[in-house]
Backbone as XML, in Angstrom:
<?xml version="1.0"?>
<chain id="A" units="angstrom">
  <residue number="1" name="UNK">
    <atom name="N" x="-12.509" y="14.432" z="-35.451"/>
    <atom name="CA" x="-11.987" y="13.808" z="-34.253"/>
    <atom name="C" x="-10.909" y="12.778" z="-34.586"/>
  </residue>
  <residue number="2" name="UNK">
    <atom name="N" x="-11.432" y="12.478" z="-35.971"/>
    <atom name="CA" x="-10.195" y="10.769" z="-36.466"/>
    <atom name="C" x="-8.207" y="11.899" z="-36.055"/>
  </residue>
  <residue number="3" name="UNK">
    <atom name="N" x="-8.715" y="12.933" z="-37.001"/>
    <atom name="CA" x="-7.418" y="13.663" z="-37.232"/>
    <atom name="C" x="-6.126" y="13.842" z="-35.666"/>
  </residue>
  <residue number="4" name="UNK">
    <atom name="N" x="-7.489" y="14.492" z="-34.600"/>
    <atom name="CA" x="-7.015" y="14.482" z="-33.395"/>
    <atom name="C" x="-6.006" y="12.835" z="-33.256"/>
  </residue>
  <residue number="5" name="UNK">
    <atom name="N" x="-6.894" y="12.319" z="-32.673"/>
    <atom name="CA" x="-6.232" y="11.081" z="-32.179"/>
    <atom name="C" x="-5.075" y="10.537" z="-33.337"/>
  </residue>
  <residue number="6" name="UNK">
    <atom name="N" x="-5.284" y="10.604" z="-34.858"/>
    <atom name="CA" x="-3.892" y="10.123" z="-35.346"/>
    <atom name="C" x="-2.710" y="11.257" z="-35.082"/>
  </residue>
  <residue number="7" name="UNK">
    <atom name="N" x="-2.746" y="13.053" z="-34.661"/>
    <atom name="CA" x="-2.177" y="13.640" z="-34.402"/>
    <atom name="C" x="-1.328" y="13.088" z="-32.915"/>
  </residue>
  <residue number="8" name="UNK">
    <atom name="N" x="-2.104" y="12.875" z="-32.252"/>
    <atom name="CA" x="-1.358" y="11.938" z="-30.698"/>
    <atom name="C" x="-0.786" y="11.290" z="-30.770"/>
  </residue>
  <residue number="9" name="UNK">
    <atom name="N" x="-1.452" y="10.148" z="-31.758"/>
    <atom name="CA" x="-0.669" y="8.926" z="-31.600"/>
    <atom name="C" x="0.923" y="8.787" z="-32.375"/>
  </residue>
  <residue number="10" name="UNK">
    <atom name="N" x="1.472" y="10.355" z="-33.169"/>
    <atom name="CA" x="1.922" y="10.374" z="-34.228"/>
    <atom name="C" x="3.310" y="10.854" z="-33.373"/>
  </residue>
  <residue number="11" name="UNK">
    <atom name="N" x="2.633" y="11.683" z="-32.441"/>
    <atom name="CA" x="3.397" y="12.839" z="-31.388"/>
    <atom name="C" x="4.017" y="11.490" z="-30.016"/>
  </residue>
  <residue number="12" name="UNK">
    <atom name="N" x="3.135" y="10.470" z="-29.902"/>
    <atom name="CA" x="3.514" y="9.615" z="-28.955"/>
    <atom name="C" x="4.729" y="8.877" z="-29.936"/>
  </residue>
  <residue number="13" name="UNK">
    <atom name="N" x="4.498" y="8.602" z="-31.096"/>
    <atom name="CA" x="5.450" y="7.748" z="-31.898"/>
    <atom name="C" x="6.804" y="8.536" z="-31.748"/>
  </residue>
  <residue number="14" name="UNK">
    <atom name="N" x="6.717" y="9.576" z="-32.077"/>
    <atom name="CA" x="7.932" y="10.374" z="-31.815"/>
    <atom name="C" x="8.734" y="10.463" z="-30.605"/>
  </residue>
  <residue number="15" name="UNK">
    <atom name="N" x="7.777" y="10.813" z="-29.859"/>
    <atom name="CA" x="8.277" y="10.901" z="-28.961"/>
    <atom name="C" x="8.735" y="9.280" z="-28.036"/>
  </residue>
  <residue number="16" name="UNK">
    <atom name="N" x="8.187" y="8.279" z="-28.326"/>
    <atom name="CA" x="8.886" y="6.690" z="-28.325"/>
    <atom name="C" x="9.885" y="6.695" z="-29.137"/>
  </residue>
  <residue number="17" name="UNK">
    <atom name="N" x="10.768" y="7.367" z="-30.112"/>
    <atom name="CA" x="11.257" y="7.187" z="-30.782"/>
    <atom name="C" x="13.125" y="7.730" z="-30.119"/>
  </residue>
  <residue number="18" name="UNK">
    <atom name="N" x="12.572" y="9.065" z="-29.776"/>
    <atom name="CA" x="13.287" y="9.999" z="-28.759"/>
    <atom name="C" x="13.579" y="8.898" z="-27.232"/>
  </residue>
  <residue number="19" name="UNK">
    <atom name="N" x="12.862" y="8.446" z="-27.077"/>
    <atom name="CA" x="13.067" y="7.813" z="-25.616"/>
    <atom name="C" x="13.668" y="6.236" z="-25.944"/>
  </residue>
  <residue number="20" name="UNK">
    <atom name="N" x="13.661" y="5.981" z="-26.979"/>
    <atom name="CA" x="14.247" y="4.784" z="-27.135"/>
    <atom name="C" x="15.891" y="4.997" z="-27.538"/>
  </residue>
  <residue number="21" name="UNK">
    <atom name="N" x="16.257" y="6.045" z="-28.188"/>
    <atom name="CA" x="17.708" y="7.269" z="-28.587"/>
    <atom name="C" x="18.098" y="6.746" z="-27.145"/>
  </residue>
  <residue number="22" name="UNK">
    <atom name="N" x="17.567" y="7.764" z="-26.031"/>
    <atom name="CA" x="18.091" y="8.012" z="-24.842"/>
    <atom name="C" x="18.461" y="6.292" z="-24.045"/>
  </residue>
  <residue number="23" name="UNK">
    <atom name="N" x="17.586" y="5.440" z="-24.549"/>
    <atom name="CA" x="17.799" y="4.354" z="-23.317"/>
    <atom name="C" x="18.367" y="3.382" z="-24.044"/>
  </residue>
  <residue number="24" name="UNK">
    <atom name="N" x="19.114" y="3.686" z="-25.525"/>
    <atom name="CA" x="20.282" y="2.874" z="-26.091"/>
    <atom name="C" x="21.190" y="3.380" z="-25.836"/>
  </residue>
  <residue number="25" name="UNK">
    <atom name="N" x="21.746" y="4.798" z="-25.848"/>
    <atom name="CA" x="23.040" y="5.703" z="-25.688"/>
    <atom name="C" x="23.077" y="6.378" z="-24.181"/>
  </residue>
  <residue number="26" name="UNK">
    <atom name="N" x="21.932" y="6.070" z="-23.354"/>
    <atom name="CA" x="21.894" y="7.036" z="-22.140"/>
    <atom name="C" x="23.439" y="6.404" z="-21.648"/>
  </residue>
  <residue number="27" name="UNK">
    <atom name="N" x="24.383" y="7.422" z="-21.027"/>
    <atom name="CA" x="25.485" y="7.294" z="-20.370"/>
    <atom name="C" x="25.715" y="6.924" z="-19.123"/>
  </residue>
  <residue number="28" name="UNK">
    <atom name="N" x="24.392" y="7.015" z="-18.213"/>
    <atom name="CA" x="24.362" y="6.006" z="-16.700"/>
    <atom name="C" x="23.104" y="5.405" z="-17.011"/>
  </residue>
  <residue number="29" name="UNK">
    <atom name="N" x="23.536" y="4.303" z="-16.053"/>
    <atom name="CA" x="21.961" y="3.528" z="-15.835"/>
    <atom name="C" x="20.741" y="4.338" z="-15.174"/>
  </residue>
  <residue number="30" name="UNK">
    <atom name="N" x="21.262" y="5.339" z="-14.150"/>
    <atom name="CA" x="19.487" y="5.796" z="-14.616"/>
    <atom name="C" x="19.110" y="6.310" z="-15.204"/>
  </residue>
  <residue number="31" name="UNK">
    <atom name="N" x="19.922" y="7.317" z="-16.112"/>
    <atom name="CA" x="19.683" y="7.668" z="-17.446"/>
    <atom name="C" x="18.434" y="6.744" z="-18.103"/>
  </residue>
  <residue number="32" name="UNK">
    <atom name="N" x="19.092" y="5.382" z="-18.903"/>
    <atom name="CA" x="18.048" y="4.296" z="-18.901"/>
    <atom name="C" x="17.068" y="3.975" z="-18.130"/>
  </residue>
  <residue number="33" name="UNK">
    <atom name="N" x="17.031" y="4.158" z="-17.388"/>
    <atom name="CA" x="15.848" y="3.574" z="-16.170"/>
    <atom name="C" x="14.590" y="4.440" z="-16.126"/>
  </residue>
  <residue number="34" name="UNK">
    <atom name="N" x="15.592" y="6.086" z="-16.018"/>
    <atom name="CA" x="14.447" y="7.260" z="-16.637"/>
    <atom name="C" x="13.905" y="6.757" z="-17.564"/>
  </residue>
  <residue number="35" name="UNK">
    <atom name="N" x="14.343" y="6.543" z="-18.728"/>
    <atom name="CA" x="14.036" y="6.473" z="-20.147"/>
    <atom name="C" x="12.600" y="4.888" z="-20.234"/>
  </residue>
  <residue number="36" name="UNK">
    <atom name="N" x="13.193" y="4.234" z="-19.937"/>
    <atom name="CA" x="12.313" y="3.461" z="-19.867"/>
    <atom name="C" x="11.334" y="3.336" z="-18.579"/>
  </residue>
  <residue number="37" name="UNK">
    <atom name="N" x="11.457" y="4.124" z="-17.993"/>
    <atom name="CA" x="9.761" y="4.948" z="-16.805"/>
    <atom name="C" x="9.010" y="5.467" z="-18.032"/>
  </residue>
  <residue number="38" name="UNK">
    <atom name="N" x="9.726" y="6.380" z="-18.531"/>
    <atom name="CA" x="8.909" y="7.171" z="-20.068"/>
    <atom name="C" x="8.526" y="6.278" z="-20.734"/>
  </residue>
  <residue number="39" name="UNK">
    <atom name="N" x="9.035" y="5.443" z="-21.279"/>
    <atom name="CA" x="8.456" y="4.873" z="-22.403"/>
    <atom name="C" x="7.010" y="3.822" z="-21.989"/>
  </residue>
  <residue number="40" name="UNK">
    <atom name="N" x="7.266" y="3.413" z="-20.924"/>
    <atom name="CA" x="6.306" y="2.622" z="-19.929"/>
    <atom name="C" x="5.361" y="3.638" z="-19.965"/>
  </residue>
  <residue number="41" name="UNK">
    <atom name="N" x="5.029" y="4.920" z="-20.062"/>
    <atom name="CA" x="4.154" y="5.765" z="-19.764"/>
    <atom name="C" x="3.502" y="6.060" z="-20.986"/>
  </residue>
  <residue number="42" name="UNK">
    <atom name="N" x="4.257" y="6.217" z="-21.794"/>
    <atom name="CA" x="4.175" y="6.218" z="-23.208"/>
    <atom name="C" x="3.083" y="5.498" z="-23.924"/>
  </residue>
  <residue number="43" name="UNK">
    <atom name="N" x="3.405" y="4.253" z="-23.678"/>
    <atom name="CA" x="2.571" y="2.736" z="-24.031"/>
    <atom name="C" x="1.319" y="2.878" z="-23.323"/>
  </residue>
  <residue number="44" name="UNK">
    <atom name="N" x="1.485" y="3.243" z="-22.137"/>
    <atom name="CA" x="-0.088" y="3.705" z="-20.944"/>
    <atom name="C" x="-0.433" y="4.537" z="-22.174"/>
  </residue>
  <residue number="45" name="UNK">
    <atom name="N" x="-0.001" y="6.054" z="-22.457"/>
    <atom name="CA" x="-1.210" y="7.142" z="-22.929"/>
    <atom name="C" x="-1.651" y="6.339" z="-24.078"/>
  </residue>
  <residue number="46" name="UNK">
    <atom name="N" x="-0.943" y="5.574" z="-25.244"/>
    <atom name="CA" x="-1.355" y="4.972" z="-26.749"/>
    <atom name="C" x="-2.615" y="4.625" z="-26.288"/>
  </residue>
  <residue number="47" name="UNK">
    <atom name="N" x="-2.550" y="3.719" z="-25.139"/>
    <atom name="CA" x="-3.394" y="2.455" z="-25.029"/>
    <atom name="C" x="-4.717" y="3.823" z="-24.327"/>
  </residue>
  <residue number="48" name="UNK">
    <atom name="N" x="-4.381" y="4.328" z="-23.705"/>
    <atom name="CA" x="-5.420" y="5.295" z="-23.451"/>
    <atom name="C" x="-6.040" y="5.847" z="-24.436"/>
  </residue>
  <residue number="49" name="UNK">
    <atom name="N" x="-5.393" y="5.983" z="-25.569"/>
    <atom name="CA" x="-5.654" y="6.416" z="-27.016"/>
    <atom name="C" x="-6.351" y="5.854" z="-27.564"/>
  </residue>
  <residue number="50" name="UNK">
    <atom name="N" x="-5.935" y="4.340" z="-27.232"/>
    <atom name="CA" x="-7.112" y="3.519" z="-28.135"/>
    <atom name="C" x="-8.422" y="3.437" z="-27.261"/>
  </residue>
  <residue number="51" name="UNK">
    <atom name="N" x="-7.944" y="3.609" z="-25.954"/>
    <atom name="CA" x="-9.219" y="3.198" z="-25.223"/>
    <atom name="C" x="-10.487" y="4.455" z="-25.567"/>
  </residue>
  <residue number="52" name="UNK">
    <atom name="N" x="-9.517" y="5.405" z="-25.526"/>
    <atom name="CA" x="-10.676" y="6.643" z="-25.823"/>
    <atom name="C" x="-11.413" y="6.493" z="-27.524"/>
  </residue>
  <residue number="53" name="UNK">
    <atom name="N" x="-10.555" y="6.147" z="-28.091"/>
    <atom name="CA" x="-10.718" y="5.959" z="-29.560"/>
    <atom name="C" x="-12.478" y="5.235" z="-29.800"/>
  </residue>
  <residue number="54" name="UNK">
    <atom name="N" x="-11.584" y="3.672" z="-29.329"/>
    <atom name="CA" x="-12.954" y="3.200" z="-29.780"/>
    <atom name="C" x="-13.877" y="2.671" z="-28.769"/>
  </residue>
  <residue number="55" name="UNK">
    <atom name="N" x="-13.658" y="3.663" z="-27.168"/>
    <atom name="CA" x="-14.703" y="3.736" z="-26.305"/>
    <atom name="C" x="-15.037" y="2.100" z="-25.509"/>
  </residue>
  <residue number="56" name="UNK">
    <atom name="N" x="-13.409" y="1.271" z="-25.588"/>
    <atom name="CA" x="-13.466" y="0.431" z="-24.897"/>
    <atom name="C" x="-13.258" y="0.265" z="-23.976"/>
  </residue>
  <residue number="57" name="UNK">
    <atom name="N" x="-13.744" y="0.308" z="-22.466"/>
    <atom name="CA" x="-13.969" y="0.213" z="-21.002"/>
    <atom name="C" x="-12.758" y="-0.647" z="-20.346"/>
  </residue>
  <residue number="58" name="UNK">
    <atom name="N" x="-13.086" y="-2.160" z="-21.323"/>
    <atom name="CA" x="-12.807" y="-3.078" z="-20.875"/>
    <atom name="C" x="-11.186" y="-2.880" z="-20.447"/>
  </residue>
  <residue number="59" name="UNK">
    <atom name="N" x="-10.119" y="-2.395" z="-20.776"/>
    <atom name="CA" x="-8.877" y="-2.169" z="-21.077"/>
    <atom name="C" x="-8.577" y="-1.466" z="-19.757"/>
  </residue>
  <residue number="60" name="UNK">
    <atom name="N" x="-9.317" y="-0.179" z="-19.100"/>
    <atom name="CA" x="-8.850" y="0.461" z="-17.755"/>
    <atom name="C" x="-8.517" y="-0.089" z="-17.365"/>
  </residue>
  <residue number="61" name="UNK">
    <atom name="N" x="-8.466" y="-1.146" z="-16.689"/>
    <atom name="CA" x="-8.105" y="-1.903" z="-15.230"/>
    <atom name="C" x="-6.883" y="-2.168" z="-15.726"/>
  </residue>
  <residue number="62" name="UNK">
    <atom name="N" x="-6.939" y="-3.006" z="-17.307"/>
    <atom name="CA" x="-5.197" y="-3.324" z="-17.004"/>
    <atom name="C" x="-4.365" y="-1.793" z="-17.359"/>
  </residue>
  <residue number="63" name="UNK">
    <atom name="N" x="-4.742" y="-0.912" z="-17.678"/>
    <atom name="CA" x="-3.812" y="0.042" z="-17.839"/>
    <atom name="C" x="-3.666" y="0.634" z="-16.412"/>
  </residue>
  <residue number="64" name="UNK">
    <atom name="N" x="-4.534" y="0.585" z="-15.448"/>
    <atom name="CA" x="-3.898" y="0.725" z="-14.184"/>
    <atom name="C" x="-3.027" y="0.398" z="-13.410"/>
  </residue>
  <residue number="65" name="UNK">
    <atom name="N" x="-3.191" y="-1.289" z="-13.581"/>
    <atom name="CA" x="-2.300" y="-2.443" z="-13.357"/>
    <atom name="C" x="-0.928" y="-2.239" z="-13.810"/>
  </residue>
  <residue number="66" name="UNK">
    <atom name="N" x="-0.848" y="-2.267" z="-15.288"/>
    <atom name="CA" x="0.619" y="-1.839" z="-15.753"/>
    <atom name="C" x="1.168" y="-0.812" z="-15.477"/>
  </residue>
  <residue number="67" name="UNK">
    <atom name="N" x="0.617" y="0.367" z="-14.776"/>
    <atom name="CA" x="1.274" y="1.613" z="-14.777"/>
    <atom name="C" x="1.517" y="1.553" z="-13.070"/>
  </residue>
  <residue number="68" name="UNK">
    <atom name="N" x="0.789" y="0.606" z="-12.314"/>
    <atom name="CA" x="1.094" y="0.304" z="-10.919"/>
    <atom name="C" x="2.791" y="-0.758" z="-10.617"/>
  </residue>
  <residue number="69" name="UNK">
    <atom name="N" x="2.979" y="-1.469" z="-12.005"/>
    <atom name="CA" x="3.702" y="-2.524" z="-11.434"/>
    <atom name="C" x="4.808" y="-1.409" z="-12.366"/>
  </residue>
  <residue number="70" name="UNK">
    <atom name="N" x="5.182" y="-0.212" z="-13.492"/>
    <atom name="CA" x="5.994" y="-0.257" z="-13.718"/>
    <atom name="C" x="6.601" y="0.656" z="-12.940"/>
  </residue>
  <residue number="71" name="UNK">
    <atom name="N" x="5.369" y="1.332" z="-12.279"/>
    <atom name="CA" x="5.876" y="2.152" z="-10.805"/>
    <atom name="C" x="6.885" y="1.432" z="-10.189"/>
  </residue>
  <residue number="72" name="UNK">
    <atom name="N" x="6.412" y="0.181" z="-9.784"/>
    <atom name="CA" x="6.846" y="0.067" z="-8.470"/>
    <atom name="C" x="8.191" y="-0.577" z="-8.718"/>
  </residue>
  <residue number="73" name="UNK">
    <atom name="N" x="8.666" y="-1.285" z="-10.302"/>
    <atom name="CA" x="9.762" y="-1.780" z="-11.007"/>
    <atom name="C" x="10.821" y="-1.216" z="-11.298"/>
  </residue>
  <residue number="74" name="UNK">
    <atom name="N" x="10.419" y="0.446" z="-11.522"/>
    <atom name="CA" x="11.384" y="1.992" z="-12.112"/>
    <atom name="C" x="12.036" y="2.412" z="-10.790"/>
  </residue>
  <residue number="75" name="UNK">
    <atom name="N" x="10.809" y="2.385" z="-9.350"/>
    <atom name="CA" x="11.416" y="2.896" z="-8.069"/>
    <atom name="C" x="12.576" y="1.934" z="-7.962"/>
  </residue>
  <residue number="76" name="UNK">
    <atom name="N" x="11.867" y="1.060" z="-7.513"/>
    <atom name="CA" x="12.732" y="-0.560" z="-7.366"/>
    <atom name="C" x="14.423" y="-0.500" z="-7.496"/>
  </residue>
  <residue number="77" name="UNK">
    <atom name="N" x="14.185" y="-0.123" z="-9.045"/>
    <atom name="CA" x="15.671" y="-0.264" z="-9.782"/>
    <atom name="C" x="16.492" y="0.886" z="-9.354"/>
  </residue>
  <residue number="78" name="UNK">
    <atom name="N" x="15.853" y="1.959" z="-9.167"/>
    <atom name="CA" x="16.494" y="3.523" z="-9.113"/>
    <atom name="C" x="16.936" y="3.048" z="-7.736"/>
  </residue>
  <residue number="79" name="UNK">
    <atom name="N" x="16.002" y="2.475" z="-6.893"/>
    <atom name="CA" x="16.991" y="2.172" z="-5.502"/>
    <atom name="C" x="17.815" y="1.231" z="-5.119"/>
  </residue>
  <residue number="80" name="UNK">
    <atom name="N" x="18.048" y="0.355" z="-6.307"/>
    <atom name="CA" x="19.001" y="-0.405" z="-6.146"/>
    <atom name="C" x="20.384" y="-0.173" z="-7.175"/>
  </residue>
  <residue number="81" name="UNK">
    <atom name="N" x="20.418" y="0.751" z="-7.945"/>
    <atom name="CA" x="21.280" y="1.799" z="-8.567"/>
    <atom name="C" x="21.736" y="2.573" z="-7.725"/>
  </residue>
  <residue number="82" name="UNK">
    <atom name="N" x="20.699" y="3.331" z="-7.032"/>
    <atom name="CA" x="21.592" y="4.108" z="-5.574"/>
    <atom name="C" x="22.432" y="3.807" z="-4.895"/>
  </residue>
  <residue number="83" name="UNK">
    <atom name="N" x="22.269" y="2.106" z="-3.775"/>
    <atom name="CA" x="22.703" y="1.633" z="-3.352"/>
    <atom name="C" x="23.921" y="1.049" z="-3.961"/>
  </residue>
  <residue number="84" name="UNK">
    <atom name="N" x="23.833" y="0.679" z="-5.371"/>
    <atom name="CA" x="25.335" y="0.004" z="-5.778"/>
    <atom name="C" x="26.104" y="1.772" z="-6.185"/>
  </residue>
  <residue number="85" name="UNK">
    <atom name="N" x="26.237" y="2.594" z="-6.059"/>
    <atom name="CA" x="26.753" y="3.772" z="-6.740"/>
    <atom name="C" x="27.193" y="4.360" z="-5.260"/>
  </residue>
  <residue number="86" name="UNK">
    <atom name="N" x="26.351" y="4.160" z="-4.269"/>
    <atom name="CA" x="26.593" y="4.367" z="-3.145"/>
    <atom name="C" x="28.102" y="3.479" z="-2.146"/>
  </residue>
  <residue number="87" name="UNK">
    <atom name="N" x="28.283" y="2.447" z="-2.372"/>
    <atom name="CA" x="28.619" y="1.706" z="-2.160"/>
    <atom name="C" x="30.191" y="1.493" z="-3.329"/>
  </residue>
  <residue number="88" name="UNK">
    <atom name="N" x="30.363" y="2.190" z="-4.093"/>
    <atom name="CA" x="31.720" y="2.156" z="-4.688"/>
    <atom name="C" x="32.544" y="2.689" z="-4.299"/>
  </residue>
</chain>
């Protein structure tokens, strides 16, 4: 089971690695904005990783929490990117 979870966490590294590429060089801002929704999601599954790992409870709530506020931070921005792109 150890193998599993360092296989994830190895595949999440990568793939943070890939999404951090995109939201230094992305060519529009929501390019970036995508990119960092992902990576925000990213950080959720790890931490889910650990939570499953070593069967700590305590951690759900805030991984709900963070994945509620980066919701509502990613919409947020994407609609206020609209509006200025709209508006040129």
């Amino acid at each position: 089971m150890n193998a599993v979870f360092g296989i994830v966490l190895v595949m999440l590294l990568v793939s943070g690695l890939l999404t951090l590429v995109r939201l230094f060089r992305g060519p529009h801002t929501l390019d970036r904005i995508a990119a960092l929704d992902v990576f925000v999601v990213l950080i959720v599954a790890a931490t889910a990783v650990y939570v499953a790992y070593y069967r700590d409870t305590a951690n759900i709530a805030l991984l709900v929490a963070f994945s509620l506020v980066a919701f509502v931070g990613s919409a947020s921005a994407a609609r206020l990117t609209e509006r200025r792109e709209r508006h040129r």
